[in-house]
C-alpha positions as CSV (number, residue, x, y, z in Angstrom):
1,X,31.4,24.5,0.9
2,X,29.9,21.3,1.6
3,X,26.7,19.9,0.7
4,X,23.7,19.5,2.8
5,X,23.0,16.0,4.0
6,X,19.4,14.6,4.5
7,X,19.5,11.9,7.9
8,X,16.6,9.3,8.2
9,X,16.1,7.9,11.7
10,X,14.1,4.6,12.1
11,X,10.4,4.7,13.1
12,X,7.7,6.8,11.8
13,X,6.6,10.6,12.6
14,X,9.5,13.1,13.5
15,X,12.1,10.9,11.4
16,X,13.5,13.4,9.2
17,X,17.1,15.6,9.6
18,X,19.1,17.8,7.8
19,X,22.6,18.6,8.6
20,X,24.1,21.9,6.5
21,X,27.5,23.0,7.0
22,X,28.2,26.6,7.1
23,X,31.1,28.9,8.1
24,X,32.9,26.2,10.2
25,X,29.9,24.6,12.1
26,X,27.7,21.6,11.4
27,X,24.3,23.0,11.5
28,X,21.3,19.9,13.0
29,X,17.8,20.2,11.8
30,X,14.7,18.0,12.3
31,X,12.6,18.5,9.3
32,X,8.7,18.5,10.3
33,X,6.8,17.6,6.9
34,X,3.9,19.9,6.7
35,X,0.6,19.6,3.7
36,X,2.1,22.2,1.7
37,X,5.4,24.2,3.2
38,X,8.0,22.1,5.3
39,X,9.8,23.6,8.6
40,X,12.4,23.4,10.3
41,X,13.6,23.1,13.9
42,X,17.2,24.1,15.0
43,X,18.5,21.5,17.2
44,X,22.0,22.5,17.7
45,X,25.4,22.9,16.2
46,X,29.0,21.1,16.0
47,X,32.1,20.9,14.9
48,X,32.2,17.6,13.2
49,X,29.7,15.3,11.3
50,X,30.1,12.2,14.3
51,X,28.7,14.9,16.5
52,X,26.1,15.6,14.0
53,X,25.2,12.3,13.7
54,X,25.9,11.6,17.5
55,X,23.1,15.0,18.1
56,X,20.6,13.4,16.1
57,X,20.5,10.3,17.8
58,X,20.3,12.4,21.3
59,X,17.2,14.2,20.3
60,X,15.2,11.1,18.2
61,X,16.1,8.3,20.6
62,X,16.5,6.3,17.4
63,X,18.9,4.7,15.4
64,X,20.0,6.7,12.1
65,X,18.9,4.7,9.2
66,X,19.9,6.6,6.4
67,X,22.8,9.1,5.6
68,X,22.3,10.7,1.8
């Protein structure tokens, strides 16, 4: 299994994704930061990382700052 990656996105607000990898697929959050209990929103899956990546620059309209 592979590990979950946190992807940072320049600019403020909504700049926060998580790709997880489970059962063959590439699984694309955006992370919205709540007061006391995070959520997450299901923005798609793939096949491959560069399409994770390549999805989270679709739905931010930003350029990914930070891969950890």
């Amino acid at each position: 299994m592979k590990a979950n990656r946190r992807v940072v996105v320049r600019g403020g607000g909504a700049n926060l994704y998580k790709v997880s990898w489970s059962d063959g697929w590439y699984w694309v959050y955006q992370i919205q930061v709540k007061l006391i209990v995070n959520s997450e929103r299901l923005v798609g899956k793939c096949k491959s990382m560069d399409d994770a990546l390549t999805m989270i620059r679709s739905d931010s309209g930003r350029a990914i700052l930070e891969v950890s």
